[in-house]
C-alpha positions in Angstrom: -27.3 -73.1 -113.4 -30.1 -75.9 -113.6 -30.1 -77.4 -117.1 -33.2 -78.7 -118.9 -33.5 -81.8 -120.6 -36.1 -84.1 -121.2 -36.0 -86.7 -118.0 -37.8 -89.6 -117.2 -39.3 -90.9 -114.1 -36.8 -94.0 -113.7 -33.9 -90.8 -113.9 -35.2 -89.7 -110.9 -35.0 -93.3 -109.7 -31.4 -93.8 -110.5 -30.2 -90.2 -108.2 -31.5 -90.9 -105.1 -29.9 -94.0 -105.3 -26.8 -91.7 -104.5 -28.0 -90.4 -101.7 -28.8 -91.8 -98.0 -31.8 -88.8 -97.0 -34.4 -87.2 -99.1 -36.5 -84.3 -98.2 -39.6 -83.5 -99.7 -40.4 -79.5 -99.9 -44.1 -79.3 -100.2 -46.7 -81.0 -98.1 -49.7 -80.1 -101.4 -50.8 -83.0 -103.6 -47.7 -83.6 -105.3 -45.5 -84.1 -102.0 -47.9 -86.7 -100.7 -47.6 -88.1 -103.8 -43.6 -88.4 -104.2 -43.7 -89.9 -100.6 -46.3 -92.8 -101.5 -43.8 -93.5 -104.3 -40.9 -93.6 -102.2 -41.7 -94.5 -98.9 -40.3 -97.9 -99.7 -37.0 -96.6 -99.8 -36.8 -95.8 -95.9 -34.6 -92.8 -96.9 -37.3 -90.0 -96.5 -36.6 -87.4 -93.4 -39.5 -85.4 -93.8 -41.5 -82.5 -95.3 -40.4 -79.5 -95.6 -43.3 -76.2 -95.8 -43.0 -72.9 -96.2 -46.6 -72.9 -94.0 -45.3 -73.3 -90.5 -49.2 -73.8 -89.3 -48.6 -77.3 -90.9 -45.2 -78.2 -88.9 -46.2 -81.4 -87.1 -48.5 -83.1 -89.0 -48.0 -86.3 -91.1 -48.5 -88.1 -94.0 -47.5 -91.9 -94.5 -45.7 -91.5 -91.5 -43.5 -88.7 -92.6 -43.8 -85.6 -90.8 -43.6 -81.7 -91.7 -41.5 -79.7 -90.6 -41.7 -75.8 -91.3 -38.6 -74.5 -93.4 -37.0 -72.3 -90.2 -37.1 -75.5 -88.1 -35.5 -77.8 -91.2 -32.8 -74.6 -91.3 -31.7 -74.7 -87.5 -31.8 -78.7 -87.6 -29.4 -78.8 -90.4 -27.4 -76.0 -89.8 -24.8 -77.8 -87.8 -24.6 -80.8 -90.1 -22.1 -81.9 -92.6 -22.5 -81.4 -96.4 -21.2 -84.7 -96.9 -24.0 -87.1 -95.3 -25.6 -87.2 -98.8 -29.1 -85.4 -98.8 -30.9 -84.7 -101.4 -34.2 -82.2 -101.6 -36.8 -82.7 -104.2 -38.7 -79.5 -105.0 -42.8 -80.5 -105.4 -43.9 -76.5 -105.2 -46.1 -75.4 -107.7 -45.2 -71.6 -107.3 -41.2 -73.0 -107.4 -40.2 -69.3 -107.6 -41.1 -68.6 -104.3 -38.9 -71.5 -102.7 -36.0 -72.7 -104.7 -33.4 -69.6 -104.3 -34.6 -70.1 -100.5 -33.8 -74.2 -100.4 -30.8 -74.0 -101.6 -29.9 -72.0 -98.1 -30.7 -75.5 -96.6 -27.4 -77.3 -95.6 -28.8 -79.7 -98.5 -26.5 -81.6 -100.7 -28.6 -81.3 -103.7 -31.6 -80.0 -104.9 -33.7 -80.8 -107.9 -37.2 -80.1 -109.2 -39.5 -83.0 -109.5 -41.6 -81.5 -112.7 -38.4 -82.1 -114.9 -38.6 -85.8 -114.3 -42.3 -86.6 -114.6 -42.0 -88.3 -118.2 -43.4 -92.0 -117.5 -44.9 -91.3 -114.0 -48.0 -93.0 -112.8 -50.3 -90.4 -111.6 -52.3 -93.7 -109.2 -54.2 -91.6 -106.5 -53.3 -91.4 -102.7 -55.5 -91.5 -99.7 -58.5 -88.4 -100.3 -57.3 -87.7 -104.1 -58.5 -89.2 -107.2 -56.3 -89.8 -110.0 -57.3 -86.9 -112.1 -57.4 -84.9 -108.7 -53.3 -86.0 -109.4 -52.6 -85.8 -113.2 -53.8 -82.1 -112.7 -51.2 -81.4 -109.6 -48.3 -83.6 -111.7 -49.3 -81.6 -115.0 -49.2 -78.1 -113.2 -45.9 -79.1 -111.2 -44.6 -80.4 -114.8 -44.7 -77.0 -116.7 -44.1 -74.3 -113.7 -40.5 -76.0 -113.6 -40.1 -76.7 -116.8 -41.2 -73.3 -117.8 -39.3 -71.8 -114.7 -35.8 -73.1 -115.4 -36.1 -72.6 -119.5 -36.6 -68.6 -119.3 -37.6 -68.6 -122.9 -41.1 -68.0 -122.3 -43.6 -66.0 -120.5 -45.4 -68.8 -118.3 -47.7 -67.9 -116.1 -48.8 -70.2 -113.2 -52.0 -69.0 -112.5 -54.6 -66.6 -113.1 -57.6 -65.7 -111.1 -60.2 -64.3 -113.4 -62.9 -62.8 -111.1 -66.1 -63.3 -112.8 -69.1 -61.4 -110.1 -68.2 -59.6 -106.7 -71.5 -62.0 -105.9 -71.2 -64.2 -103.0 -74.1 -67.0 -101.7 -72.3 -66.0 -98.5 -71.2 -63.2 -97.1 -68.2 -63.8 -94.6 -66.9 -61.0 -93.1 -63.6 -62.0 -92.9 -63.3 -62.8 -97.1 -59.6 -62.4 -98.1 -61.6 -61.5 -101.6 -63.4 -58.9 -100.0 -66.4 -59.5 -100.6 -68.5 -58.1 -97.7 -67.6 -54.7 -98.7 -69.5 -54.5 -102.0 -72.5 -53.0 -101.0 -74.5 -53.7 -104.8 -72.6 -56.6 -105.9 -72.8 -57.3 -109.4 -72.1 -60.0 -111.9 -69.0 -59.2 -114.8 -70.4 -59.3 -118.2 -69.0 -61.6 -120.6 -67.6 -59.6 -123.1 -65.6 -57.8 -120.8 -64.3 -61.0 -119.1 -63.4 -62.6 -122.5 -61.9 -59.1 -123.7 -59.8 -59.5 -120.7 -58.7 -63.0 -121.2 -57.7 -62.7 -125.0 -55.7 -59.4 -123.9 -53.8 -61.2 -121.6 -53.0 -64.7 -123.6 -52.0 -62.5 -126.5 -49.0 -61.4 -124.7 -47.9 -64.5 -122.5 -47.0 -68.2 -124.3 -48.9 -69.9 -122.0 -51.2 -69.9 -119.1 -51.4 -73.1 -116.7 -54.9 -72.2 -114.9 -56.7 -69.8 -115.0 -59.6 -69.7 -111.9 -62.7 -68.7 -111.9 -63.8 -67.3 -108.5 -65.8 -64.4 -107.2 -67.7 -64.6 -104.7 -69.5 -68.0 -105.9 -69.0 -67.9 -109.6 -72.2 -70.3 -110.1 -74.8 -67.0 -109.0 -73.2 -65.5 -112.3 -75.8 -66.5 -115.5 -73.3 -66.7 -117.7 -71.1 -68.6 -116.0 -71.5 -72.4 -118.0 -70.9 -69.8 -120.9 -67.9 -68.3 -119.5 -66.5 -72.6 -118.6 -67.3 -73.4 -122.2 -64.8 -70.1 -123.6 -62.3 -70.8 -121.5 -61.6 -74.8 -121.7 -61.4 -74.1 -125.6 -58.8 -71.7 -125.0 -55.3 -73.3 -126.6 -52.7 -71.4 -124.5 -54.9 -72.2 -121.4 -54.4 -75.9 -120.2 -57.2 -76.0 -117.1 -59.6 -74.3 -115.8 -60.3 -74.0 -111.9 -63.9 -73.5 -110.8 -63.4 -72.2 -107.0 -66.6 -73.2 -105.3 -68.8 -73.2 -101.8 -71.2 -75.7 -103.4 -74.1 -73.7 -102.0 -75.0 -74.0 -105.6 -76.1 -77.0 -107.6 -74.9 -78.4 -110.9 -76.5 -78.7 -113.7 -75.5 -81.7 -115.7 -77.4 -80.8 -118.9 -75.0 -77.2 -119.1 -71.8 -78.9 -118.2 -72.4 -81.6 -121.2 -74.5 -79.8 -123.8 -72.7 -77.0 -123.6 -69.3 -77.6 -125.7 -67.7 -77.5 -122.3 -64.2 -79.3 -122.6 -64.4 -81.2 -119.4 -60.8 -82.7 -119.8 -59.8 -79.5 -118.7 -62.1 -78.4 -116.0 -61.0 -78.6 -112.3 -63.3 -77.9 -109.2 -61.7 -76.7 -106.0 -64.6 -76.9 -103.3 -64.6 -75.6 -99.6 -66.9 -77.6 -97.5 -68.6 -74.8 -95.1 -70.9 -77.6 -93.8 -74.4 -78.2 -94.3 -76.1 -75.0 -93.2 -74.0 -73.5 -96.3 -72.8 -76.6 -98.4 -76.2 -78.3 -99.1 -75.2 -79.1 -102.3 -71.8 -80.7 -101.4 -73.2 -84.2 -102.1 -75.0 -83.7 -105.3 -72.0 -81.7 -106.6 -69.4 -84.4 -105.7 -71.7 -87.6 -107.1 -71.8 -85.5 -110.6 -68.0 -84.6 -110.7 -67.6 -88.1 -110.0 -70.1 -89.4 -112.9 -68.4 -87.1 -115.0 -64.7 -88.0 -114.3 -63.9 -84.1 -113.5 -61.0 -83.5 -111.2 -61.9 -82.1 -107.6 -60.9 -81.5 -104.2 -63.3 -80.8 -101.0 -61.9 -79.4 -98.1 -63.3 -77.5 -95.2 -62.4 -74.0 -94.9 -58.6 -73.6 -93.6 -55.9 -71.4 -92.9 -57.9 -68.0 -92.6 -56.4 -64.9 -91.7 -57.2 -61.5 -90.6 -55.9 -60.1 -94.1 -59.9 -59.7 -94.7 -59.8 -55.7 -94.3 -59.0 -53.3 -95.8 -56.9 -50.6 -93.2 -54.0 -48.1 -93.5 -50.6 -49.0 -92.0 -48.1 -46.5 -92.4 -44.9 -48.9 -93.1 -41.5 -47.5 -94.0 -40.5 -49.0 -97.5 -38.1 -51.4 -95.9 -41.3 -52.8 -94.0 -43.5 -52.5 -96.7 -40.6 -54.5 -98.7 -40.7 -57.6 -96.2 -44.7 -57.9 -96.1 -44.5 -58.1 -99.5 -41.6 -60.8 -99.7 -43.0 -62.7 -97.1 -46.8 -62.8 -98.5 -48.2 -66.1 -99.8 -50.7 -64.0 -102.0 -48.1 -62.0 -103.6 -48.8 -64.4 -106.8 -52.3 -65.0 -107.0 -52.1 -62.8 -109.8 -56.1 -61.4 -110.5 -58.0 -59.9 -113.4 -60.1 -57.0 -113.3 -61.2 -54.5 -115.7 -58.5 -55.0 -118.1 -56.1 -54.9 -115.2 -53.5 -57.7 -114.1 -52.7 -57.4 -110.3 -50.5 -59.2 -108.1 -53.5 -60.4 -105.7 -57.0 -60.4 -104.9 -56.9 -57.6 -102.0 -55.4 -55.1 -104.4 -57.8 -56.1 -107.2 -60.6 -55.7 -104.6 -59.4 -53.0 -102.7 -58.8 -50.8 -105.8 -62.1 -52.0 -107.4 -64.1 -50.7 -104.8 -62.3 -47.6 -104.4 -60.6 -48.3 -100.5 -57.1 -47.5 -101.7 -55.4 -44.4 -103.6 -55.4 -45.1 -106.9 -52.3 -46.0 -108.3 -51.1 -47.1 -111.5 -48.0 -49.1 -109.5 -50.7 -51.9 -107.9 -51.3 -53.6 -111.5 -50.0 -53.5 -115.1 -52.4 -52.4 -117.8 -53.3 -55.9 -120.1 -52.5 -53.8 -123.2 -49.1 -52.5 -122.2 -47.2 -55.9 -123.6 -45.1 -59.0 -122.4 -42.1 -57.0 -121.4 -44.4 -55.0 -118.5 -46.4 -58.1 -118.3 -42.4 -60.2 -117.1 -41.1 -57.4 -115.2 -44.7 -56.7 -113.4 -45.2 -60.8 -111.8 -41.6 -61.1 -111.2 -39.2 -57.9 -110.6 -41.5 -56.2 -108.7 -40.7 -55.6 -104.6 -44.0 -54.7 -103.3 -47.0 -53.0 -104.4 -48.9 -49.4 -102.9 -51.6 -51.1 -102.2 -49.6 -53.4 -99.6 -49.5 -50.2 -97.2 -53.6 -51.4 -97.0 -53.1 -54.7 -96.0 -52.8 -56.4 -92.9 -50.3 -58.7 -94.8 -50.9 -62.2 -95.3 -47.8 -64.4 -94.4 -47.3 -68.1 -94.1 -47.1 -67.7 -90.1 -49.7 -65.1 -89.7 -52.4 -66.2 -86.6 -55.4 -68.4 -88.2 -59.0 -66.6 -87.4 -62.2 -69.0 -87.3 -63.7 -68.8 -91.0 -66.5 -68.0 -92.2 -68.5 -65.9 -89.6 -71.2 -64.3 -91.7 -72.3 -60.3 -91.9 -75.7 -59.4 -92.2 -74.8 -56.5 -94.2 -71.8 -55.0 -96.1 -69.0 -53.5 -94.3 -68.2 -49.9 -94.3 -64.6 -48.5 -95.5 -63.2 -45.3 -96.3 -63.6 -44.2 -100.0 -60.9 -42.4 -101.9 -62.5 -40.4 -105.4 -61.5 -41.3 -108.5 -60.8 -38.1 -110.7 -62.3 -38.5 -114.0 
């Protein structure tokens, strides 16, 4: 049983004096960040990822290793030469039950020991880019170990099934929408005061689409939801095909102290506004991170695979989508494809891929975490941390044909 108390930085200090190797699980923002501080110690090992396509690369000098190649190197070791494992994964309930498998003397969760940090940035991250990953690391293991309240990590909120782009290969599936259209703002904010009335609180919720700057309303939508109490950031995700517009990101009552831009760099035929968007984030002190586009997958389609439950059971445990939990039409789901997927009709519908946003915080708990797979995984080429990348972004000229199912009235 991991108790909660109120811990400070200089705690954390103080227990890995005890111990002669520390191992870092997570290679994201916050694991960089714990090896800058720590490096002086000379008692790092090495990441640890559940991502195996990052196994072998390095930061500071320490290298990742994937978490089967950690669990065959330990294996045959000794309890007893003093290792210690500090957890830095946002989605912690995804990876602790799994750590603790690790021939690891100890594990603990950095968020419970953040009090009196400095949040300084590391090489390619700005300090706010680090306050946000610290503050979202803080309350997922807080929040995770307390079970008192209904936290919720993250929340994609798809705003328009509009896309700049149309990559055929969109894990959103967006080249399927043959009339795309923008979500009107009354529904979206009907949808977001369902769901905070039946949660305590809500780390980030995303706005994504497609490109959520083709949607009008979308300096609107920024300004609803960074005034939101329950809510404590809100993630723009972004091809920067798009520019901004300084005068609606500051005369609108935006609350830019809790806006956070996640942009993927498709270059400059696609990007052209990459610059321009960067030098305002920058003027306006607004977190952000620019990356090209990485890690695609062929989970991009929508097919019918007719797994037994026991396989169907196993995609689903060993998905890294399985909690990007999506809105849509007054409908939490437990990821994008089946939000998608059962928006544009391409699966059976089924009331087991989603819980209704009126049905309460009971189905709300027992929906994002005591569920073992969803119908609509049978549709999915899955989506694991070791499944083959695919080059990104290859663009359609027009949408993509799929099989409808009706939808009895």
């Amino acid at each position: 049983m991991y108790v909660i108390k109120k811990m400070m930085w200089n705690n954390l200090l103080d227990i890995i004096e005890e111990y002669h190797h520390i191992y870092i699980y997570g290679y994201a923002a916050p694991g960089k960040w714990l090896a800058a501080q720590l490096l002086h110690t000379g008692k790092i090992r090495n990441f640890i990822d559940s991502d195996s396509k990052v196994s072998g690369q390095s930061y500071d000098g320490v290298v990742v290793k994937s978490y089967d190649e950690t669990f065959k190197e330990l294996e045959s070791k000794e309890k007893h030469e003093s290792s210690i494992l500090i957890n830095t994964v946002f989605a912690i309930q995804d990876v602790w039950e799994k750590a603790e498998k690790l021939n690891i003397t100890r594990q603990i969760a950095l968020g419970i020991y953040l009090e009196g940090h400095n949040p300084h940035p590391i090489a390619n991250q700005s300090e706010e880019f680090i306050r946000y990953s610290l503050k979202c690391v803080n309350l997922a293991h807080v929040y995770y170990f307390s079970n008192n309240d209904l936290f919720l990590r993250s929340v994609d909120l798809m705003v328009t099934e509009r896309c700049s782009m149309k990559c055929k290969d969109c894990s959103n599936l967006m080249q399927y929408y043959e009339k795309p259209t923008n979500i009107k703002f009354e529904i979206l904010k009907r949808d977001i005061d369902q769901l905070l009335s039946n949660i305590d609180h809500l780390f980030e919720i995303r706005l994504i689409g497609g490109e959520p700057f083709v949607h009008n309303d979308i300096y609107k939508i920024m300004e609803y939801t960074t005034n939101l109490n329950k809510i404590s950031f809100v993630s723009l995700y972004t091809n920067a095909t798009i520019p901004l517009k300084e005068t609606s990101l500051t005369c609108h009552k935006i609350n830019l102290d809790r806006l956070i831009f996640i942009i993927t760099n498709y270059g400059p035929e696609f990007s052209r506004n990459l610059d321009h968007n960067i030098k305002l984030l920058e003027k306006l002190k607004i977190p952000y991170k620019a990356d090209p586009p990485t890690g695609w997958t062929d989970s991009g389609q929508i097919v019918h695979i007719d797994r037994t439950e026991a396989e169907v059971t196993e995609l689903f445990k060993n998905c890294c989508g399985k909690n990007l939990l999506t809105i849509s039409d007054n409908k939490l789901y437990r990821c994008p494809f089946a939000a998608n997927a059962d928006r544009l009709s391409g699966i059976p519908s089924d009331p087991d891929n989603y819980v209704e946003l009126t049905e309460g915080q009971s189905k709300l708990e027992e929906y994002t975490g005591h569920i073992s797979y969803i119908p609509a995984c049978r549709y999915c080429m899955g989506r694991s941390w070791d499944s083959p990348e695919i080059t990104p972004a290859i663009q359609t000229q027009k949408s993509i044909d799929y099989e409808k199912f009706s939808r009895l009235k």
